[in-house]
DRENVOVO-925637 format. One record per residue (C-alpha): residue in one letter; y negated, x negated, z negated. Coordinates in steps of 0.1 Angstrom, whole numbers, padded with zeros to 4 digits, always signed. Example, Ala and Ser with C-alpha at 12.3 -4.5 7.8 and 13.67 -1.06 7.14 Angstrom:
REM DRENVOVO-925637
A+0045-0123-0078 S+0011-0137-0071 
REM end
This chain:
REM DRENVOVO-925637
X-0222-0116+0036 X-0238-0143+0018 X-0220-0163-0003 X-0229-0180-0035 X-0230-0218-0041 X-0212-0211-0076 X-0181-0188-0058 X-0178-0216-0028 X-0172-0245-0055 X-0147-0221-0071 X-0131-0212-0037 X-0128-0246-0026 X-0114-0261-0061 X-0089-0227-0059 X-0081-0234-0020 X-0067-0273-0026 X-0053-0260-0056 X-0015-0281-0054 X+0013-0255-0048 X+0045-0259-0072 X+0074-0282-0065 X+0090-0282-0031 X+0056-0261-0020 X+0068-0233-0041 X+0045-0204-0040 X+0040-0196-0077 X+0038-0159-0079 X+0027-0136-0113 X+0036-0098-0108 X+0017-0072-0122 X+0037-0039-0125 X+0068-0042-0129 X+0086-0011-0126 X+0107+0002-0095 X+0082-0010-0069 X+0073-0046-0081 X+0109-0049-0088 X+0115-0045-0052 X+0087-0067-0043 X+0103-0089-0061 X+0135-0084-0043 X+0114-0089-0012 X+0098-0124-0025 X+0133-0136-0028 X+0147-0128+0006 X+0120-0135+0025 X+0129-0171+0031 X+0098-0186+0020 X+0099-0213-0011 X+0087-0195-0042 X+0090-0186-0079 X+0081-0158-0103 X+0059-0176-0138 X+0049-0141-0154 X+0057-0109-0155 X+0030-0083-0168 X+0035-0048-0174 X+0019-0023-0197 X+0053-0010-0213 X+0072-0035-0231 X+0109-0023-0218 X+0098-0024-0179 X+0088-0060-0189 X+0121-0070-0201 X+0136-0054-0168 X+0116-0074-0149 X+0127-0102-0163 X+0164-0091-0158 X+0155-0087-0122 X+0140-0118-0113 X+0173-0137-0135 X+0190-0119-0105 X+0172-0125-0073 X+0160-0160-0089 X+0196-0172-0100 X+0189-0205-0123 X+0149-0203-0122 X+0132-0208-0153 X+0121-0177-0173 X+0093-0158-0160 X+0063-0157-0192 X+0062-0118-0203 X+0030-0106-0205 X+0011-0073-0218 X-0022-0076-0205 X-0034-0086-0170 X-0055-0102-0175 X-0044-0130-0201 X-0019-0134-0163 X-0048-0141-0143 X-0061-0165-0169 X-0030-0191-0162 X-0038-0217-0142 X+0000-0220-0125 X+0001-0188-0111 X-0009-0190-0070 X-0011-0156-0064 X+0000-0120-0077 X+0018-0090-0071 X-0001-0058-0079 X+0024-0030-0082 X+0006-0011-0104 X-0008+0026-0105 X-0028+0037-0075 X-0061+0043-0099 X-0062+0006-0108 X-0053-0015-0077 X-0087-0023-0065 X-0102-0036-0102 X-0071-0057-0105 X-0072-0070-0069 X-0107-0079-0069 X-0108-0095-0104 X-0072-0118-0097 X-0097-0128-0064 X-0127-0138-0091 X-0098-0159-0111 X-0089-0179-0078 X-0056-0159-0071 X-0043-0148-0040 X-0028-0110-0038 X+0001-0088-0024 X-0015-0055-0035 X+0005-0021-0035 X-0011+0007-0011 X-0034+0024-0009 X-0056-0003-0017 X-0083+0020-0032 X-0082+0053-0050 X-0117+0060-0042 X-0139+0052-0011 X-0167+0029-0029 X-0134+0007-0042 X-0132-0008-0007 X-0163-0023-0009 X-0156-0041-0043 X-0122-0054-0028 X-0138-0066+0006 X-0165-0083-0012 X-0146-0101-0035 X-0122-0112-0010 X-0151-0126+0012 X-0168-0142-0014 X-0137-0156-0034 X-0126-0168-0003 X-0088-0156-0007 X-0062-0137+0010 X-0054-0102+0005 X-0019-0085+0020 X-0020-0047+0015 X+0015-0036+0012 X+0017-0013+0049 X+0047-0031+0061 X+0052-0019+0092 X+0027-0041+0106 X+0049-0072+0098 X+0085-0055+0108 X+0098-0068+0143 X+0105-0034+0162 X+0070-0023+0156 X+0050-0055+0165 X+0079-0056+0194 X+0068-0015+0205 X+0030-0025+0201 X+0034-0055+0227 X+0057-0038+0249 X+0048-0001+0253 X+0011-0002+0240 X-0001-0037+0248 X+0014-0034+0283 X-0002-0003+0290 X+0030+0016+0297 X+0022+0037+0268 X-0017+0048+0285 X-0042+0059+0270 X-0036+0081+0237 X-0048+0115+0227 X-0032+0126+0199 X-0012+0115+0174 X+0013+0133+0153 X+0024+0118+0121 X+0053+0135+0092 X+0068+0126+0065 X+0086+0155+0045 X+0112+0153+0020 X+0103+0119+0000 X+0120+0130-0031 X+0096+0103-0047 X+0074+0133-0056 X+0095+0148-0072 X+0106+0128-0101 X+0116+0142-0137 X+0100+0128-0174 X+0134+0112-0191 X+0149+0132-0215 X+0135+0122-0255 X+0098+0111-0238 X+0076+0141-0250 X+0066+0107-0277 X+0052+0079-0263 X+0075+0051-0268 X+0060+0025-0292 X+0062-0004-0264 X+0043+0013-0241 X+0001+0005-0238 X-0011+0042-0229 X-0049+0031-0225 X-0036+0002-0203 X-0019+0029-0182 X-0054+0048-0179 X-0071+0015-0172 X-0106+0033-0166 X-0099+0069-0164 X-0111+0092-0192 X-0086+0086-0222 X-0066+0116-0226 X-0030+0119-0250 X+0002+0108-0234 X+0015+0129-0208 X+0048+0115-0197 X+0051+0139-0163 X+0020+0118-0155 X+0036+0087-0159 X+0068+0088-0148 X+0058+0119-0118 X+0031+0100-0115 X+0023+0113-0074 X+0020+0147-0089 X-0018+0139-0100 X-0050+0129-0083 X-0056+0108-0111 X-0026+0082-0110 X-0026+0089-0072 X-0047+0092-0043 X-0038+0130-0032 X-0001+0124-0037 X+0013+0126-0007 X-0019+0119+0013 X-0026+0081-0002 X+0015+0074-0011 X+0026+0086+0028 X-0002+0092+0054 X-0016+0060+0043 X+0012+0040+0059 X+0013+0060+0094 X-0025+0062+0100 X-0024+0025+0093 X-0002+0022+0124 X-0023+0041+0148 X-0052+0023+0136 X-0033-0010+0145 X-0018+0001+0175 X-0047+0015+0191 X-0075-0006+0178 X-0092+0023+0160 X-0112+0020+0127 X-0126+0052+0116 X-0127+0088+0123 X-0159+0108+0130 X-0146+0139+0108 X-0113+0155+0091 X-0101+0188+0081 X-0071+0200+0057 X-0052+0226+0046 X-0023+0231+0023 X-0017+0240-0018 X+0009+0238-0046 X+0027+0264-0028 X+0063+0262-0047 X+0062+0232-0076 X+0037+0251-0099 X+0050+0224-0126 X+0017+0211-0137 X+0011+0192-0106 X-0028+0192-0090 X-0016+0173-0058 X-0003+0195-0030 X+0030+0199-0024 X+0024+0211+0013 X-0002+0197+0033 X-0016+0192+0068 X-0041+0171+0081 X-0068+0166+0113 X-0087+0139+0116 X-0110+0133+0148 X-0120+0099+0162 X-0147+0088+0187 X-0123+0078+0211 X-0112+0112+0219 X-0085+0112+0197 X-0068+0132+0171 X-0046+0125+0142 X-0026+0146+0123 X-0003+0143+0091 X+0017+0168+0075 X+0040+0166+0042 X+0059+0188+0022 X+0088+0189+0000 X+0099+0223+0004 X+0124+0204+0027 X+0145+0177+0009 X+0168+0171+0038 X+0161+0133+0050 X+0173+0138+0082 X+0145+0135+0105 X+0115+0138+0077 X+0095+0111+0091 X+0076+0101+0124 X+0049+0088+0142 X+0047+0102+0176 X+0019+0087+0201 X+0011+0114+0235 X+0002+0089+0259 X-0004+0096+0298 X+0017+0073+0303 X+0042+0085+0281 X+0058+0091+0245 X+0066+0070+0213 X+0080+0076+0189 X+0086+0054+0159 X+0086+0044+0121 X+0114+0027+0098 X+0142+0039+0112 X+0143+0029+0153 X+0113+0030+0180 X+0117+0055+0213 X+0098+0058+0243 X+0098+0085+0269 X+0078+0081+0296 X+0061+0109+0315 X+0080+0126+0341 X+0116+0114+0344 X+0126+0085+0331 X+0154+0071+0303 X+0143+0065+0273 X+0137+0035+0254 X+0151+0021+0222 X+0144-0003+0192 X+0170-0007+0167 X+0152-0006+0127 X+0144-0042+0113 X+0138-0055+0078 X+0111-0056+0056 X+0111-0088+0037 X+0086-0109+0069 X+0055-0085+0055 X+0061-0108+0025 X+0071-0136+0043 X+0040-0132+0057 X+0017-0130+0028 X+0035-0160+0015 X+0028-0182+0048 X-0009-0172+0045 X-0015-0185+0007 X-0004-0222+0022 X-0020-0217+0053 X-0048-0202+0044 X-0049-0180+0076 X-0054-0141+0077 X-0024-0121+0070 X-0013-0089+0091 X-0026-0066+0065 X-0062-0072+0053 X-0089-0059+0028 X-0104-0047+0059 X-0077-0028+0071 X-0068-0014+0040 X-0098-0006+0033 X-0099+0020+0066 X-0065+0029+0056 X-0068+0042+0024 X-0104+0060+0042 X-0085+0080+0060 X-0066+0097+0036 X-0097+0096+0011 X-0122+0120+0038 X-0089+0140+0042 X-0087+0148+0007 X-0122+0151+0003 X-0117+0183+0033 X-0087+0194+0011 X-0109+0201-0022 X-0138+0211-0005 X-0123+0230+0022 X-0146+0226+0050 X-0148+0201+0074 X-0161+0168+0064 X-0177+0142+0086 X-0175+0104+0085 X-0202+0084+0058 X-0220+0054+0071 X-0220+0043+0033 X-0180+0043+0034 X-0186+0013+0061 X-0179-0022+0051 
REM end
């Protein structure tokens, strides 16, 4: 892609842009409710030099809690700037890069316009809440010249780049026909409007909350239940859940994007005003004889053994996500373990990247296949029929 003489100058000025004092990475976060709250948890334990300058956040309360946060995990840092709008934050000239913890509808806008204001960006999955949106991320990654971390974890936590090099680097593993990916009982989709919030509070921006959705009154089981709607999220469980385990197989198996998908499922038992499923299954095929399926339900709340991915190699089985890694292999054999490991080197390693100016684990690009993969799924869930893969969802 071809990049403009005017967005190279700006890239270069942005790139040799001096870090703070003692190479602090100087870090704005956008959202700052329960998730960039514990992104900021994860800036502060990752062991790499930084600071929080601003804090943004349509509602003025969750603003204040952010700032209580960061006087937590920051102990003796200055006072982060509180800030309404996004964009007056990506208009500061001491902010590095930004956090974007925001709602699913508006994490591509706000990714690719912090790229146009020479910021570098931890954004929230799924990147996109619409296939065309990975095209405006890419592109303004490319041509801004900046580095984009997509918040899919996994692919920075030590058991599963250690199972990747030693079951399916190594071959052990073979070659892969199916996958099988759960994740039931996330009580996250399932989450109840406060008591006292049929108002809107006064502090709280409603038409920054829609960002550029149709403007409709305030609907506080949107906000606060906000996985319950296509709107504020892509499918619900499909974009909050699947996104993270079909970003894993991709990674692990070197796959980008599947020839077709099929999905089934409904709002079989929360009938609460929802328009997401609350059971769903699907299948998605890819070109290298390959299928991946998902399922999700919360029907089940037990946490015990709600979430997987499980690889069928001819060589043999793994099995892995958060909590350990296992692999059987075919015939007889003992299994294989991988204790769990921590989150905080995803950040660690989007941190590393803004000095260094190399490519972090989770790209645009990947993301942008990611989040695709749950977009043709739901796409086969409203139109129930099978629905094949777009050349103009390519980047």
């Amino acid at each position: 892609m071809e990049v403009s003489r005017r967005a190279f100058v700006a890239t270069a000025a942005s790139a040799s842009r001096v870090l703070g004092a003692n190479d602090r990475v100087r870090l704005g976060c956008i959202g700052t409710g329960s998730r960039g709250q514990h992104l900021v948890r994860m800036a502060a334990a990752c062991g790499v030099p930084c600071e929080i300058v601003a804090l943004c956040d349509a509602w003025d309360i969750r603003r204040n809690e952010g700032a209580d946060h960061v006087a937590k995990r920051f102990p003796g840092a200055a006072k982060p700037a509180l800030i309404p709008g996004y964009k007056a934050l990506l208009d500061r000239k001491d902010i590095d890069a930004v956090i974007v913890a925001t709602l699913d509808h508006t994490h591509a806008n706000i990714t690719a316009e912090a790229c146009q204001a020479g910021k570098d960006v931890f954004v929230e999955k799924p990147m996109t809440s619409l296939p065309m949106q990975g095209h405006q991320v890419v592109k303004a990654q490319r041509q801004y010249g900046r580095v984009i971390q997509v918040g899919v974890q996994q692919r920075s936590l030590p058991h599963f780049i250690e199972a990747k090099q030693k079951f399916v680097d190594s071959g052990l593993l073979g070659k892969v026909h199916m996958v099988r990916t759960v994740w039931n009982a996330n009580s996250g989709y399932l989450t109840p409007s406060p008591p006292g919030m049929e108002s809107k509070p006064p502090g709280l921006d409603w038409d920054a909350v829609l960002g550029w959705l149709p403007k409709i009154p305030w609907d506080p089981k949107r906000y606060f239940n906000r996985f319950a709607y296509w709107d504020f999220a892509t499918g619900g469980q499909t974009g909050g859940l699947f996104v993270h385990m079909v970003d894993v197989v991709h990674w692990y198996l070197g796959i980008l994007k599947p020839t077709s998908a099929v999905a089934m499922g409904g709002i079989y038992q929360f009938n609460d005003g929802r328009d997401t499923p609350d059971n769903v299954n699907f299948i998605l095929e890819y070109p290298e004889k390959l299928t991946v399926t998902f399922e999700a339900t919360i029907t089940d709340m037990r946490p015990e053994e709600s979430a997987d991915i499980t690889f069928f190699g001819e060589g043999g089985r793994l099995s892995i996500f958060r909590h350990r890694a296992r692999f059987l292999p075919q015939g007889k054999g003992e299994p294989q373990m991988l204790a769990s490991s921590p989150e905080p080197p995803h950040m660690a390693n989007f941190l590393e990247c803004v000095k260094s100016r190399k490519q972090p684990n989770a790209t645009a690009f990947d993301g942008h296949y990611a989040a695709m993969a749950c977009h043709i799924g739901n796409i086969a869930y409203k139109e129930r029929r099978v629905v094949p893969w777009r050349k103009q969802w390519d980047v």
